[in-house]
C-alpha positions in Angstrom: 53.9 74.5 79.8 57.2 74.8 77.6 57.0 78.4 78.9 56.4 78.3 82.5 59.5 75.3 82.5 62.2 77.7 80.4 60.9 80.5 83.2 61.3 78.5 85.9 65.3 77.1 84.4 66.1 80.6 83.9 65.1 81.6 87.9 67.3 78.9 88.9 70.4 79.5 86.3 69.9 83.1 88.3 70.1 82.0 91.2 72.7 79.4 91.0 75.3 82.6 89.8 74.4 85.1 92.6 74.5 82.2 95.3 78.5 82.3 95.3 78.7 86.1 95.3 76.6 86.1 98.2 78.5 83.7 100.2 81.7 85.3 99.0 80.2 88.4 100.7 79.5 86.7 103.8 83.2 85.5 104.0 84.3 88.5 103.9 82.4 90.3 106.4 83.4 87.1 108.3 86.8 87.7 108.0 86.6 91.4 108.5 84.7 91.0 111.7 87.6 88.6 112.8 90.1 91.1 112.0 88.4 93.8 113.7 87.8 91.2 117.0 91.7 90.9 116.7 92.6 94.4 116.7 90.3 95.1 119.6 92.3 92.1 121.7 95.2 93.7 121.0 94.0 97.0 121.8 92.6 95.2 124.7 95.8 93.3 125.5 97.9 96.5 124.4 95.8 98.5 127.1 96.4 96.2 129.8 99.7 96.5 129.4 99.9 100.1 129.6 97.8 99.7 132.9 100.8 97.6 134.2 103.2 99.8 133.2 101.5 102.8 135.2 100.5 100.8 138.2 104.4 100.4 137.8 105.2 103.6 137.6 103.1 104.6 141.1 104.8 102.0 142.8 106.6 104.1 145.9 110.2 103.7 145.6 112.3 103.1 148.8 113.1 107.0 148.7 110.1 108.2 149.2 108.1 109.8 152.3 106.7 106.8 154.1 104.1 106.5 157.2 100.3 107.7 158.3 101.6 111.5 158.8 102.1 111.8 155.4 98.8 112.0 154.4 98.5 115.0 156.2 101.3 116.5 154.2 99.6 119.5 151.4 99.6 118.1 148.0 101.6 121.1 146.4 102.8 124.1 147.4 105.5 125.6 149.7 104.6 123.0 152.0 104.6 120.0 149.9 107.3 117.4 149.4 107.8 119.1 146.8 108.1 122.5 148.1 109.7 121.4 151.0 112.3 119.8 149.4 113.7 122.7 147.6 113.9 125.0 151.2 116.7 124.3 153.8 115.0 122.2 156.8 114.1 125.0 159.4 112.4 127.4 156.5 110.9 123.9 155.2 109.4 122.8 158.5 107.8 126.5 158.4 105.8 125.8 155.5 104.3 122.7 157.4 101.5 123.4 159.0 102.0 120.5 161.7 105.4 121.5 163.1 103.9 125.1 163.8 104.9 124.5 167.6 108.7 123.4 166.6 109.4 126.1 164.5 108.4 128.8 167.3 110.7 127.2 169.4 113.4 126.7 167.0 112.9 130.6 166.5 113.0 131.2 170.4 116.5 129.3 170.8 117.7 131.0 167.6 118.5 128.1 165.7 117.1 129.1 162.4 120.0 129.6 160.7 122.7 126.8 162.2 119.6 124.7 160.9 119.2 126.2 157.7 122.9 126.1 157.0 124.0 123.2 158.0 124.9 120.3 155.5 123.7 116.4 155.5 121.9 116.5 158.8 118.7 114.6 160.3 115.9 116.0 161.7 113.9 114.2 163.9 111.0 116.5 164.1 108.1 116.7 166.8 105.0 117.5 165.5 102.2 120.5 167.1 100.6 117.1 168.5 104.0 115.9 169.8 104.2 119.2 171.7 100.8 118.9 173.2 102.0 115.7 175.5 104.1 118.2 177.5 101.7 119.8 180.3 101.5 123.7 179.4 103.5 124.6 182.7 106.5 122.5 181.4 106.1 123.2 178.2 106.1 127.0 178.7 109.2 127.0 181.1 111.3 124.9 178.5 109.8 127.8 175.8 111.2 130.6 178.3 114.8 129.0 179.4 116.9 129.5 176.2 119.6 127.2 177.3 117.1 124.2 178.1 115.4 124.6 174.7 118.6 124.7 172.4 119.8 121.4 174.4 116.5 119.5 173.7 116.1 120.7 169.9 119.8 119.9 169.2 119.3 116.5 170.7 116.5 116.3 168.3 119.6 116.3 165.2 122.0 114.0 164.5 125.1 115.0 161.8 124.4 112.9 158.9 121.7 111.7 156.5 119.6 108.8 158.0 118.4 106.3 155.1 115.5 104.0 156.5 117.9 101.0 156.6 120.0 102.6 158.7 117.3 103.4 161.2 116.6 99.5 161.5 118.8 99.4 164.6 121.4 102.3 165.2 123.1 104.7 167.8 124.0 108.1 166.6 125.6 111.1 167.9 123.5 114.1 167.8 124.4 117.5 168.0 123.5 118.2 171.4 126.7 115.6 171.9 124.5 113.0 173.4 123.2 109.7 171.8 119.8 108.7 170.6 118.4 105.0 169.6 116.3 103.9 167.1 114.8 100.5 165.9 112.5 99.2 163.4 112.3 98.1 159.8 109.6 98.8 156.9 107.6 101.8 157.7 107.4 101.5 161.5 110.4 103.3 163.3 110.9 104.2 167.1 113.2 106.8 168.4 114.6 105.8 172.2 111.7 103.1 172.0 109.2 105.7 172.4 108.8 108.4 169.7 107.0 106.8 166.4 108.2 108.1 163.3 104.7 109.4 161.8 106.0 110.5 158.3 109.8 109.3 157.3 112.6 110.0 155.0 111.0 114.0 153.8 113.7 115.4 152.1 114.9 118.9 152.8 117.5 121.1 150.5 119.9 120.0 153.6 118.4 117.6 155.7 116.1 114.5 155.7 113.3 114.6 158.3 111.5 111.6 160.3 108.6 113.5 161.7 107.7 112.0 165.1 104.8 112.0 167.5 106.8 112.5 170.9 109.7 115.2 171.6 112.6 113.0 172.7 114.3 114.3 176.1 118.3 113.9 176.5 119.5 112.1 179.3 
């Protein structure tokens, strides 16, 4: 009996020292689990962050291209904004495979080069689709009479740089010597209250463009 008693007082003295040392070891995977829940918060919060910052950074700026058209516009290449903005307007516009119908005509009147080397100008540029409103027979005898075409295309250019807030509600010279109207605000823009401006404010090595969806006549 003496026996079994000392056993059993020596199983508890045991136990009583590795008791601590076991709780000390669960503190401390305790504490270590905290830490490790903190650092992924703040990896977590730092992540966020860097989300906002990019979402930032992709926010369109009021310089950029604007308007439905523009998803039509290549992603890279010659005929990118990218591309295009490194080209004077008229070789620009021929590296855009929606103005195909302008830049023949521009060619046909010879215009090319006044285009290409003029300084600070707008374009307000008819698309292929644009073109297609015209019935063929009008179309084709504009195409064919020199004289006619350079007055329409020129009309179609005005002597300056056109920001988006100045479109809002101006009047402005072109270089066919005649005026021409526009009105809007945001990303919706008409031209003489008719022509929609499809894809605004492309830059050119010379020019900034408003593409638009109808060819605007000169009175």
């Amino acid at each position: 009996m003496n026996a079994l008693r000392l056993r059993r007082a020596a199983v508890a003295v045991a136990a009583a020292a590795v008791l601590p040392f076991a709780l000390a070891a669960c503190s401390d995977s305790g504490a270590d689990t905290g830490a490790a829940g903190t650092d992924s918060g703040a990896s977590a919060a730092a992540s966020t962050g860097t989300g906002s910052d990019m979402a930032a950074g992709t926010d369109a700026s009021a310089g950029d291209p604007f308007g439905p058209g523009c998803a039509s516009v290549p992603q890279d290449g010659a005929g990118s904004f990218a591309g295009m903005a490194k080209d004077p307007v008229a070789t620009a516009a021929s590296n855009n495979p929606a103005l195909s119908t302008l830049v023949a005509a521009v060619k046909q009147a010879g215009l090319v080069d006044t285009l290409n080397t003029a300084q600070d100008i707008t374009v307000f540029a008819p698309t292929d689709d644009a073109f297609a409103k015209i019935p063929k027979a009008d179309l084709d005898k504009v195409l064919a009479d020199k004289e006619k075409l350079t007055e329409i295309l020129t009309y179609h250019v005005v002597g300056q740089k056109l920001t988006p807030k100045q479109l809002e509600d101006g009047t402005f010279e072109t270089l066919q010597k005649s005026t021409l109207t526009t009105k809007g605000s945001g990303e919706e823009y008409t031209v003489n209250d008719t022509s929609k401006v499809v894809c605004g404010n492309v830059p050119t090595a010379n020019a900034t463009v408003y593409i638009v969806d109808t060819v605007l006549m000169p009175k």
